[in-house]
C-alpha positions in Angstrom: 19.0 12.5 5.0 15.4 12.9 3.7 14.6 11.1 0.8 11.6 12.3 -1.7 9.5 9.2 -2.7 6.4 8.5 -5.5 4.8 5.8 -4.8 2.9 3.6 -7.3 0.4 1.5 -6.5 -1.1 -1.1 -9.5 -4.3 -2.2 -9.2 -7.7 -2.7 -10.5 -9.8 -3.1 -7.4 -7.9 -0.9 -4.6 -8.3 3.2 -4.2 -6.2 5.4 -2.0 -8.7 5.0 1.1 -8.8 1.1 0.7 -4.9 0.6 -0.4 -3.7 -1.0 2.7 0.0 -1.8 1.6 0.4 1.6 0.5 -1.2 3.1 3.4 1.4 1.3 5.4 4.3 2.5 3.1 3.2 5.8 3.9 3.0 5.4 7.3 6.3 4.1 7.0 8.1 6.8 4.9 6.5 9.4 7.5 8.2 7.4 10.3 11.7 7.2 8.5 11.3 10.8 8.1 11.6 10.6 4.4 8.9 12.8 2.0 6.5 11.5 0.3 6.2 14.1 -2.9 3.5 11.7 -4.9 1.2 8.5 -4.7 -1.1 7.2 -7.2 -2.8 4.5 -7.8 -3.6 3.2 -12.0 -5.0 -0.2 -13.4 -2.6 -2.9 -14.4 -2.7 -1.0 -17.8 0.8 -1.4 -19.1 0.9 2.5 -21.4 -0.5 4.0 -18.1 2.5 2.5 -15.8 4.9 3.3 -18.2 3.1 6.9 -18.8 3.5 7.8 -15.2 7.0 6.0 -13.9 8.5 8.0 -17.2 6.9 10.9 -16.1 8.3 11.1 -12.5 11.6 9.6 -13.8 12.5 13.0 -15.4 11.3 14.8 -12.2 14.5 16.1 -10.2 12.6 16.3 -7.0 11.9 12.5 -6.9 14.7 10.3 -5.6 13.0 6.7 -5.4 9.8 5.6 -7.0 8.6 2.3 -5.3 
């Protein structure tokens, strides 16, 4: 069963080339042969979280936001 999957990363010092935990969860969701349908990565600014998890929340295509 293929699972579609955003993943959020929080931080003020990491981008998506130097975001090694989520580089692996990528690697990881590949390997599971799940989909990854979006990754971003936003500063610990608390409207901005909330902005994007409520965003992808009301997204049918997304199944599991980690």
């Amino acid at each position: 069963m293929e699972i579609n999957i955003a993943l959020l990363t929080v931080t003020d010092t990491r981008t998506i080339e130097t975001d090694k935990s989520g580089g692996i969860l990528v690697q990881k969701i590949a390997e599971q042969k799940h989909k990854l349908v979006d990754r971003k990565i936003v500063k610990d600014n608390k409207e901005e979280i909330k902005k994007i998890i409520l965003d992808w929340s009301n997204k049918d295509q997304i199944d599991v936001i980690i």
